[in-house]
N, C-alpha and C positions, 0 to 999 in steps of 0.2 A: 720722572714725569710721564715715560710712557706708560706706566701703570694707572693713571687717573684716565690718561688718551683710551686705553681699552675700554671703557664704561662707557656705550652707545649713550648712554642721557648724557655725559657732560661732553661728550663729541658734537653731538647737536647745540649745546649753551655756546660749546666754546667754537662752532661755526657762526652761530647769530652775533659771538661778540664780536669774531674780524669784523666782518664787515661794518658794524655800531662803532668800534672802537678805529676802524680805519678814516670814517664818517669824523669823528673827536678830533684826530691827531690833523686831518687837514682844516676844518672849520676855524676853530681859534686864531691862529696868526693873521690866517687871511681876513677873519672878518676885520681886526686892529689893520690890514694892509689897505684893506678897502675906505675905512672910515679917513685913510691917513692920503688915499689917492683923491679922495671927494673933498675934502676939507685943506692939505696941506701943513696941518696942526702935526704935531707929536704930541700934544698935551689931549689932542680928542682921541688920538689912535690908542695913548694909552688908557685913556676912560674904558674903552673897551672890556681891557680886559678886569677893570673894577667892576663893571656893570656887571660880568658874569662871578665875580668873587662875592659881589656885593648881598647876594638870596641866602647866604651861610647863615644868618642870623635866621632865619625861617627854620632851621634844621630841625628843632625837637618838635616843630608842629609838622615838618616832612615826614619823619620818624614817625611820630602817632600814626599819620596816615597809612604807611605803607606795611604798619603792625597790623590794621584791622580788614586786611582781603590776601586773600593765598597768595603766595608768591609767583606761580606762572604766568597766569590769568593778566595779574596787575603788572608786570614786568612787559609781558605781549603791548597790556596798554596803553604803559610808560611808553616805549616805542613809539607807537604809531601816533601817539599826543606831540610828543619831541620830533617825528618827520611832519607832522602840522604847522608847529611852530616855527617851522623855518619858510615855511610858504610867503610870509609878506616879504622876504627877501625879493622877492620876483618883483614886487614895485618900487623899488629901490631907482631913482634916474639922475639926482645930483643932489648937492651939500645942501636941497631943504628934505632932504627925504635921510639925513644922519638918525635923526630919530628913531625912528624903524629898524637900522643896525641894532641901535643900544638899545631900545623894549627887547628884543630878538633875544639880544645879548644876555639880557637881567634873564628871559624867562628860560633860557637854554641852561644855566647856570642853576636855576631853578629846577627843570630836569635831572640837569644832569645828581645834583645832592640825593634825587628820588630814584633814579636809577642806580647808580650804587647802596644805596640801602636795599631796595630791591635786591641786586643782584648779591647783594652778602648772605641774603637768606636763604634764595635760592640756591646757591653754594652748598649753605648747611643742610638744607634739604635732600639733595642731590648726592652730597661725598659724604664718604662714610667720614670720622671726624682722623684717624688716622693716615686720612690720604688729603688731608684741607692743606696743609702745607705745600706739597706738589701740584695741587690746582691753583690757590692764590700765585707761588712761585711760575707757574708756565703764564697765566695771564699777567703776569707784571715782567714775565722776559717779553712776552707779545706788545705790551704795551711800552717798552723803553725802546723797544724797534721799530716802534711805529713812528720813534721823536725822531729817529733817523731819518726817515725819508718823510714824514706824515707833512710836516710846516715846509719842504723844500715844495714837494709837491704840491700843497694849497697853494702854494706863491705863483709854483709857474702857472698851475691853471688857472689863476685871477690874472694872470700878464697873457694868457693866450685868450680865454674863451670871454672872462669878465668875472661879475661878482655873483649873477644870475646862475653860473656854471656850479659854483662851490654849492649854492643854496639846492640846485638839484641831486648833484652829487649828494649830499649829508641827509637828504629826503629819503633816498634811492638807500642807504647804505643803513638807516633806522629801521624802515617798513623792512628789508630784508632781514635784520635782527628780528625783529615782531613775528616774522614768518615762518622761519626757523626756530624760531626756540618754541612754534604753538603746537611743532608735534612733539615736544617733552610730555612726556607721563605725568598725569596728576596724580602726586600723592595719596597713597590710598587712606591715610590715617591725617589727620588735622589736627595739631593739638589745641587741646582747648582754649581759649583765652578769655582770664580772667576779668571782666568789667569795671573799673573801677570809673568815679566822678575824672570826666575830662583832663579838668587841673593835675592832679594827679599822675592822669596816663599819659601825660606830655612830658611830665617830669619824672617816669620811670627811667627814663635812658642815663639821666645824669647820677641818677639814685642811684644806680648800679655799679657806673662809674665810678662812684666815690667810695662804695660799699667793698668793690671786690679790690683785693691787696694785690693782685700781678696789673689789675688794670689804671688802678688806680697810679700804684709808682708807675707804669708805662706811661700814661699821658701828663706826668707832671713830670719825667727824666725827657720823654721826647719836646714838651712844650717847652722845657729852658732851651733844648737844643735847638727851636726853631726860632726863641726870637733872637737870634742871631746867624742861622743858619740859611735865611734870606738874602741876610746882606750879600752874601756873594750874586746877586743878580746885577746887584752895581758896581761893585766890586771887579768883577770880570773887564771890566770894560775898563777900567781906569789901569787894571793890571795891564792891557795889552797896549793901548795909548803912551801911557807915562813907564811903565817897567821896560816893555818888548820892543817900544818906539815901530810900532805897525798898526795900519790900519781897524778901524772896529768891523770889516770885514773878516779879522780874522779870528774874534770870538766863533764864527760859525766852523768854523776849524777845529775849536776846541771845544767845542758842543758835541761834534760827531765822534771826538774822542770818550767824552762823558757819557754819549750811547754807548759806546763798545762798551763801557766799563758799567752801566745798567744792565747790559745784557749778559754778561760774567755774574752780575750780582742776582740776577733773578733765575739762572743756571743754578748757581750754589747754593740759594735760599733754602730748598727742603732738605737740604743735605746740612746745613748747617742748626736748623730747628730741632732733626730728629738728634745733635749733638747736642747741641748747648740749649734747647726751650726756647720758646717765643718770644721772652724777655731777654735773655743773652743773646736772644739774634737782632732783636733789636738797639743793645747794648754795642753789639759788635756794629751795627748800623752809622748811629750816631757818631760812638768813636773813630769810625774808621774818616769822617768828617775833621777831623784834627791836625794829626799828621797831612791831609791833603790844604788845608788852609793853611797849615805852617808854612808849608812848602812855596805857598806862590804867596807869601810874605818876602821871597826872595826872587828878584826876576830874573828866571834861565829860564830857556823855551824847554829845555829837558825836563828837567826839573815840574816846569808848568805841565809836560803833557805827562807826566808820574800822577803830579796832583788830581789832574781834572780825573784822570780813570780810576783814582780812586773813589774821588767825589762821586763818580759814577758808580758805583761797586755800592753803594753807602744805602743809595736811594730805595732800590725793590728791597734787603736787606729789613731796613725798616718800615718798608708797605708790607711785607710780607710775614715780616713778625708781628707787625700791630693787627692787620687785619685776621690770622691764624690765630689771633688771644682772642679775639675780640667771639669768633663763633665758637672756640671751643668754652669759654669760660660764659657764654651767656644762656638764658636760656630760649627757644625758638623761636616763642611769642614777645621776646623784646628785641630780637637781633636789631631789627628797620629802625628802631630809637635808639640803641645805644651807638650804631655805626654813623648815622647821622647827627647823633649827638660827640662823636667822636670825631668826624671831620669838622664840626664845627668847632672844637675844641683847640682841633690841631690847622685849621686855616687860621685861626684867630691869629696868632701869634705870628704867623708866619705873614697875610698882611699886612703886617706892623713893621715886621721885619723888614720885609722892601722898601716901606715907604720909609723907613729910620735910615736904611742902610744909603740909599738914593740922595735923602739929607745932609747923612754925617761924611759922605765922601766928598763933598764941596767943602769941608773944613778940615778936616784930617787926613793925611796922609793914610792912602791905600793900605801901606804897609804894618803900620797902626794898628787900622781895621779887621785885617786877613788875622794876625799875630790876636788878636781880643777871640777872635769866632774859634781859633786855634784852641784858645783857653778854654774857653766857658762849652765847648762842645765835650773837651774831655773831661771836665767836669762833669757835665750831666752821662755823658758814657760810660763814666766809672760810678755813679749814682744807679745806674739800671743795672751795672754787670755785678753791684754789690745785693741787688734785689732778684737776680735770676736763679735762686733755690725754688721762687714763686710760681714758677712753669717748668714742671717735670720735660726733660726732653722725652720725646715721643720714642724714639728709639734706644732709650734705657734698659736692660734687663735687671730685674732685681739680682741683687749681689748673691754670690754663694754662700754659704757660714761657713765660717774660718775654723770654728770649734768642733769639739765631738756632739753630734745631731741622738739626741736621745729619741727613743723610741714615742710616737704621738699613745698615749693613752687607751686603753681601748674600752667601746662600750660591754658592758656585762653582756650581753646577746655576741657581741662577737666571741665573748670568754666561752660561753655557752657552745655557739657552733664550733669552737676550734678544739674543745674538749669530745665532740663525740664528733667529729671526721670531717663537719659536715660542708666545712668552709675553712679556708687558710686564707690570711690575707696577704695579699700581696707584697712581695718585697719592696717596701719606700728607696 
């Protein structure tokens, strides 16, 4: 990773993302903390975070949009639009002003789908395509450490300063992404893009999709893997209750284990790409999701904290395989449609997932449940790890010949010079 760190332009990206992405990791719980301090509901706190799941469906018209203006320009933009939007937080004063959380919410959610399209292309832009796995891989180690401390720290700053505080924080922390990233180099070359009827150019990102063979089994091995790879959101909580007989305090125990094990997992990720290709890492992703559900089908707090850091190990793994397919295998001027048509693809299943899992644990035993995700995870693991010939590892050399190497042919002009002196060729 320190070899992408050398590259003055993605030093600069990856200064404007802490600060944007530090802004992320505290915003979301706190605003669900907030909605749950003004109301007393758990059923409105967790609207919350539907409201910001809920703009996913807008994705292939996000995509269009953020295919038809350069990538740094519109990224600066995206920024400083997403530190606007959090501005009506500031009149925020009690339970008739919820509203205002969740517009905030919907449109942040809304953002945020455009700034990662955004930021995929500028990515592709920016890294040469053999170094895309080590920049995805360092921003997805950044980003599983931010779960560590990011939602502890929105919490205490809504219990110290209020809810006014977060909204400035996340202001302060966009505009200086926007700022930073506006002295990146405009690319000197732009590639063309081809105009087609609307309709059409909205539904280029899924056409792609369906079209290319590594992308295509990638999002239908990771989509089985998600609609049950969810359920452990409710799941956790029944395991520590009814398995561990301890407090639901002490999910956040086993959360900060599943950071250690994101941040080992987005450590190894370009090292595992340039071995096994962006589908086998992804394959490895998914499966490794298996054995750690297996495990907390049995309640031993050992055993649990093996599971959860693998569960963590699992996650950048798979953002880092799907997102490295997705720029190598696309081409420039559809990247913002296909990644947005791809998180829409891949939250689909996965808000079902919680809301199934959430369900099915009021009627079935926990153990049940963990032992099913166990299944059908290694199933689809062993579905991608049979599809990974589809993505050449990066770090391949072609093989040597095994046999005796005949001499290449020569042209008559070379016959010609090596008859009168004039040229030998070189020994092969």
């Amino acid at each position: 990773m320190r070899t992408v760190l050398r590259r003055p332009d993605f030093r600069l990206l990856f200064g404007g993302l802490l600060a944007s992405m530090t802004a992320e990791s505290i915003l979301l719980l706190a605003l669900a903390i907030w909605v749950k301090d003004l109301t007393g509901s758990n059923g409105l706190a967790g609207a919350t975070i539907f409201a910001v799941i809920a703009p996913m469906m807008l994705a292939p018209l996000v995509g269009w949009f953020v295919d038809r203006y350069p990538r740094r320009p519109f990224f600066v933009a995206a920024n400083v639009v997403t530190a606007a939007l959090l501005t009506p937080l500031f009149t925020v004063r009690d339970a008739g002003d919820v509203w205002v959380v969740y517009l905030v919410a919907a449109l942040y959610g809304l953002s945020s789908i455009t700034l990662g399209a955004a930021l995929s292309g500028l990515i592709r832009e920016l890294v040469p395509v053999e170094l895309l796995a080590e920049a995805n891989g360092l921003l997805q180690t950044v980003r599983q450490g931010m779960r560590l401390i990011g939602p502890l720290a929105g919490a205490a700053l809504y219990a110290a300063l209020g809810g006014w505080a977060l909204a400035g924080i996340g202001t302060v922390g966009f505009l200086t992404a926007a700022v930073v990233v506006t002295a990146l180099p405009t690319p000197r070359q732009v590639p063309p893009t081809v105009r087609l009827r609307w309709p059409a150019e909205l539904g280029a990102g899924l056409r792609h999709l369906a079209g290319e063979p590594a992308l295509r089994r990638a999002l239908l091995g990771y989509g089985l893997g998600s609609l049950v790879m969810g359920f452990s959101e409710s799941l956790i909580f029944a395991y520590v209750d009814q398995g561990l007989n301890r407090d639901a305090a002490f999910v956040g125990v086993l959360v900060t284990v599943q950071g250690v094990g994101g941040l080992l997992g987005g450590l190894c990720s370009p090292a595992l790409i340039r071995r096994l290709g962006e589908v086998g890492t992804l394959a490895a992703g998914v499966a490794f999701f298996s054995p750690a559900a297996l495990a907390l089908a049995y309640p031993d707090i050992r055993l649990g904290f093996a599971a959860v850091l693998l569960a963590g190990v699992s996650i950048p793994l798979t953002m880092v395989g799907l997102h490295t397919l997705i720029q190598r295998r696309t081409p420039p001027t559809l990247v913002g449609r296909v990644a947005a048509a791809t998180q829409a693809v891949v939250s689909g299943p996965q808000a079902f997932s919680i809301g199934a899992g959430a369900l099915l644990v009021g009627f079935l035993d926990y153990r049940v449940l963990f032992a099913l995700v166990g299944l059908a995870t290694l199933v689809a693991g062993t579905y991608l790890w049979r599809g990974r010939h589809l993505s050449t590892p990066t770090g391949t050399r072609r093989p040597k010949p095994t046999g005796p190497v005949l001499p290449a042919p020569r042209r008559p002009a070379e016959d010609a010079a090596g008859r009168s002196g004039a040229h030998r060729p070189s020994p092969r």
